[in-house]
N, C-alpha and C positions, 0 to 999 in steps of 0.2 A: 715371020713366025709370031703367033699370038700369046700374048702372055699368060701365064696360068693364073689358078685363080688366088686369090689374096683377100684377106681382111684388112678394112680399115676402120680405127674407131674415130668418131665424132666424139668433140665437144657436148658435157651434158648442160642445161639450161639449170639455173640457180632453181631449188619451190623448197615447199614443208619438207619432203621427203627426201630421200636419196633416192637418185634412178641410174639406173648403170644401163647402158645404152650398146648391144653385138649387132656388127652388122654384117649379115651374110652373102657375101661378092661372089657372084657367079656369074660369067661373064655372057649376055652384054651388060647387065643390069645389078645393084645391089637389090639386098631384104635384109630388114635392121628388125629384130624383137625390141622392148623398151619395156623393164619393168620396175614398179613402183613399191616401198617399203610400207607399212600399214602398221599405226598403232591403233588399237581400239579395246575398248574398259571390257571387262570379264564380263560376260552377260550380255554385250550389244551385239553387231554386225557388222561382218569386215568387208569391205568391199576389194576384189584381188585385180588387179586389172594388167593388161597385154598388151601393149602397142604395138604394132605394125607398120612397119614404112616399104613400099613397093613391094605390098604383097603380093605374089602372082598367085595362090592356090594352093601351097605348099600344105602339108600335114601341121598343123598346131594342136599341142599336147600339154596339157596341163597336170602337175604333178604336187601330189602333198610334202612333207618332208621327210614321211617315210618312204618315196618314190613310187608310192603306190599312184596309179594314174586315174584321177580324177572326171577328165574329157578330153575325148579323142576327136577334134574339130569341135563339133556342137554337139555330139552325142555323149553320155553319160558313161562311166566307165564303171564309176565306185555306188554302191547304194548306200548313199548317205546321203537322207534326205534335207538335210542341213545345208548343204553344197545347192547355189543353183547357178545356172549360167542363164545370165540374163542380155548379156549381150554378143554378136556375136558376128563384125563387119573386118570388111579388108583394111580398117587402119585402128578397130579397138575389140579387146577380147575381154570380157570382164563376167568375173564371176559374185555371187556373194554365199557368206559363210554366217550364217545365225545361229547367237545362244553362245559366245565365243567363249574358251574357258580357255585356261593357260596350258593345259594339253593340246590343243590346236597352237601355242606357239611354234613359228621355225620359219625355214625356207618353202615357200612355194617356185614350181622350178613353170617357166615360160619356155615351152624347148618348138623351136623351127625347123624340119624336119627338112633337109634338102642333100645334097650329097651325100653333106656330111651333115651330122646333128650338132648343132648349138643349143645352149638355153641362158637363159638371164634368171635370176631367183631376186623372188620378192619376197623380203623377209616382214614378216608378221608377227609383230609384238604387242604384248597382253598385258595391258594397267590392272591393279587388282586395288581399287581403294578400300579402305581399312571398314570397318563394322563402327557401329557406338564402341567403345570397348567398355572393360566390366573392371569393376575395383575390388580386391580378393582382401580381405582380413586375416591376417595370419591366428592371430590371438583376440580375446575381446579384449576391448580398453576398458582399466582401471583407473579410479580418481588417485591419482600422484605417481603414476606408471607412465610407459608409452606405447603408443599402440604403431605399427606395423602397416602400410596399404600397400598395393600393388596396381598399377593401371596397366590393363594387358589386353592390347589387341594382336589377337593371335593370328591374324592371314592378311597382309599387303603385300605391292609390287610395285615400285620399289618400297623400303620400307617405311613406316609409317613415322611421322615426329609425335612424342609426346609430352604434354605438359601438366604442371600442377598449379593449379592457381586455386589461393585462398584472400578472401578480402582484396581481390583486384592484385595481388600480388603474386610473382611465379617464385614456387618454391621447387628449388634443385633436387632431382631425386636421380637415385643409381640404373640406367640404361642397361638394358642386355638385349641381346637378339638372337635365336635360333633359324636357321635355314629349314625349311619345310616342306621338300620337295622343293619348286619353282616360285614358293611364297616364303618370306619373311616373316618370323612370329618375335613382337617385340613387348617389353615389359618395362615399367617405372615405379620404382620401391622407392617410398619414402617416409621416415620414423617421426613422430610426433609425441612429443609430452603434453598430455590431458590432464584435468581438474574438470570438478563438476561442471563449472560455467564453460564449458567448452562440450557440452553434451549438446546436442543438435547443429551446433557449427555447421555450415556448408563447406565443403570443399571440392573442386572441379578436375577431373583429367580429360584433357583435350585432345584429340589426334586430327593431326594435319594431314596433305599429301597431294599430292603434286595433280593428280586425278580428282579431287574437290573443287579446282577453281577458287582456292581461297577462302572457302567453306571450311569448318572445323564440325569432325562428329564430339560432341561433352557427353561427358559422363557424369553425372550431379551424385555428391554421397552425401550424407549427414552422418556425423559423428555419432555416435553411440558410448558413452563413456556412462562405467557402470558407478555407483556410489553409495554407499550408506542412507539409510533414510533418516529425515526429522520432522520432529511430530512441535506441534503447536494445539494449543486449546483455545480454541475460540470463547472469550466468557460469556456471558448474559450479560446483558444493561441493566444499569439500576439495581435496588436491594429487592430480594426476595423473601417474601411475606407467608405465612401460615395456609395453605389455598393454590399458591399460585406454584406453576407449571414450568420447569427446568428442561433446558432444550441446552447441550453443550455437542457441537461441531468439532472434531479432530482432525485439523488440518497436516495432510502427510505430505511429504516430498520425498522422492528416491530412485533409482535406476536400479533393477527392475522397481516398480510401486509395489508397495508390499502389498499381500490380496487378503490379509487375514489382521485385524484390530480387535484388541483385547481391551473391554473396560474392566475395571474392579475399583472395588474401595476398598482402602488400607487398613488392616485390622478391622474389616468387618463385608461382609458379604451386601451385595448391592439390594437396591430396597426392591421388594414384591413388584411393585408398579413401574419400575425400570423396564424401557423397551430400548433396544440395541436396534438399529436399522444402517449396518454397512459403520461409516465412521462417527454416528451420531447418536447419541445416549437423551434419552427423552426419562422425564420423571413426570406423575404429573397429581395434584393433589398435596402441597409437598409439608412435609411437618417437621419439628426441632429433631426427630427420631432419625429423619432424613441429612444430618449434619455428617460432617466426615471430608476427608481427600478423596477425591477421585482423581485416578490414574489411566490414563491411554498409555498406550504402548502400540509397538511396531517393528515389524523389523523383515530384511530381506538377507539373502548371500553374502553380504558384506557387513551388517551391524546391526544393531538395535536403539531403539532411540523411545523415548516417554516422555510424558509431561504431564503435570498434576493440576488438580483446580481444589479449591477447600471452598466446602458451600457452606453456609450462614446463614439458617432460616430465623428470621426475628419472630418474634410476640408481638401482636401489634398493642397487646395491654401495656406490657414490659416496656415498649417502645414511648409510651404516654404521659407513664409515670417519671419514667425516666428524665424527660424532659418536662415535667411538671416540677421537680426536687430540684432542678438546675436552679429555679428566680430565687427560692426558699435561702439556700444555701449562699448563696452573693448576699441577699441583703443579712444574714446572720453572719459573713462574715464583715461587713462594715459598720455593722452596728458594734462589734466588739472592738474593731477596730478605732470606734468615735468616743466609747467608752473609756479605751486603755486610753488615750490623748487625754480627757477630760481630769482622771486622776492625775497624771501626771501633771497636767497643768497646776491643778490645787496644791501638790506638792512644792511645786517650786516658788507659789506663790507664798504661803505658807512660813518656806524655810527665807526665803528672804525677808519678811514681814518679819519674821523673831530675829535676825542679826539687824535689822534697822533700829530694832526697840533698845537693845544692848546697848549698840555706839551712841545713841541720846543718855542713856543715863553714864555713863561711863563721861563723858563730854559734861554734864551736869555736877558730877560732884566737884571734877577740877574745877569749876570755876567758884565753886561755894570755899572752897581752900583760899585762892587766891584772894577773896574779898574780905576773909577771916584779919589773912593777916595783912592788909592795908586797912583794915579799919583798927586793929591794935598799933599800927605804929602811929597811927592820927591823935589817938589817943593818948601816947607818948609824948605827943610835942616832935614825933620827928618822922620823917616821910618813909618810905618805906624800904629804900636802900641803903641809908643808913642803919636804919633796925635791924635790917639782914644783915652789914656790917657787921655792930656791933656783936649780935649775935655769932658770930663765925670766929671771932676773935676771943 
């Protein structure tokens, strides 16, 4: 008695893929189908392939995932011009599939038509690498506020990593992810505190993913931080003369720039020959009449900001004189200065010449005393301490 018939499975060989190996025993001889798994990127070309071992002729059918049937040996079943069979022998069946999108994922079924029906399924998986992605502002940035980003690549498979890098540095932000159909849509929010000098800053979100090879799509933003304007007055060189021609420049900074510059002068209406041209006040012919403050101003959504200049037209007569009075004036005051010295001198001369002449006579008459009475005691016959003696006594 011959033994009925039975399956045996083989040992499958180690590769890239997974192959699941049915082999159909019918006796005297096996028939083994052999089919292969397939990843391949959204948009490329899958190749589905069929192996055969001791094929004799048997029916082979090829099947999508919704078991709708693709080809029935070599011939076409489905019109779907996407689908072609390209090969088509007793030990390979291979089809290919172009323009792959992730609704073509699933099982493709290999089925061996013999008694009984076997098949093997080649499952067919769809990489969906990520876009550049795009960075969302919630709010605009304010100077001494914070502003809001969001880095959001909205369709990978699997899903995508993202990162924030500023100045070579990754800054940590909050991950979410929604499922989207068969794709992954993922986002990175991260807060920032601004000041003006952080206005055009660079800042990068990166996405990685396993279908780049190590390739990153960036996303490059610049900062946008809004701020108050300020204004500065460029002055003229040099003193300005009776003739000559006044050019002042109003240097503005600000986020937005403000679009609108106001000249005036203070308590009094700007001069006839005054030309405004954008942030630049031109006079020209300029005269003493021409004197005053001039004021720029500016201002945008967040502030206002001014800066004044005072002009100073000279005389160039006034200018002459002026400095002709200056030697006049130095030597009148040293000459009264050599004067007041010289009286003074005479005075002290003077007053000490008349206390010299005092102490001489004053020192003269003592001595006309003393000699008075030494020549009267000579006279006596007796010296002159004795006189004064007797005398006292």
């Amino acid at each position: 008695m011959r033994p009925g018939p039975r399956s045996l499975l083989l040992p499958t060989p180690l590769s890239l893929s997974l192959r699941a190996l049915v082999l159909l025993c019918l006796a005297p001889r096996c028939q083994a189908v052999q089919a292969e798994n397939v990843t391949v990127l959204e948009g490329g070309t899958a190749q589905i392939s069929c192996r055969l071992q001791n094929y004799d002729g048997s029916i082979v059918v090829i099947q999508n995932p919704r078991r709708q049937t693709l080809f029935f040996n070599g011939t076409r079943a489905l019109k779907d011009d996407r689908f072609q069979m390209v090969l088509f022998t007793p030990r390979l069946v291979r089809i290919t599939l172009t323009n792959v999108s992730v609704s073509d994922e699933g099982g493709y079924f290999c089925q061996l038509y013999t008694d009984d029906t076997h098949h093997q399924v080649a499952t067919l998986s769809v990489s969906v690498p990520p876009d550049t992605p795009t960075v969302e502002v919630r709010q605009e940035a304010v100077e001494g506020g914070e502003v809001e980003l969001t880095c959001l690549s909205p369709r990978s498979k699997p899903p995508a990593t993202l990162r924030w890098i500023r100045d070579r540095r990754e800054m940590p932000g909050v991950v979410s992810q929604q499922e989207n159909g068969k794709t992954v849509s993922v986002s990175s929010t991260i807060r920032l505190s601004v000041e003006r000098k952080d206005n055009g800053a660079a800042v990068s979100c990166e996405a990685s993913h396993p279908a780049l090879g190590g390739q990153k799509r960036v996303r490059h933003y610049r900062l946008d931080v809004h701020f108050a304007p300020t204004v500065r007055i460029i002055p003229p060189p040099g003193i300005l003369r009776e003739g000559d021609s006044l050019s002042l420049t109003c240097s503005i900074t600000g986020n937005p720039l403000p679009r609108d510059v106001q000249w005036t002068r203070i308590n009094d209406t700007l001069p006839e020959r005054a030309e405004i041209s954008g942030p630049t006040l031109q006079v020209s012919r300029l005269s003493q009449s021409h004197n005053g403050t001039y004021l720029c101003q500016a201002q945008n959504n967040y502030g206002r900001a001014a800066d004044h200049y005072t002009l100073l037209v000279y005389d160039p007569g006034a200018v002459i004189e002026t400095h002709s009075a200056v030697p006049y004036a130095v030597i009148g005051g040293v000459l009264a200065l050599l004067v007041f010295t010289i009286i003074c001198v005479l005075i002290i001369t003077i007053w000490c010449s008349v206390r010299q002449k005092g102490s001489y006579l004053t020192h003269e008459a003592s001595g006309l005393d003393e000699h008075g009475e030494v020549q009267e005691a000579f006279l006596n016959g007796n010296d002159a301490s004795q006189g004064k003696k007797e005398y006292l006594l």
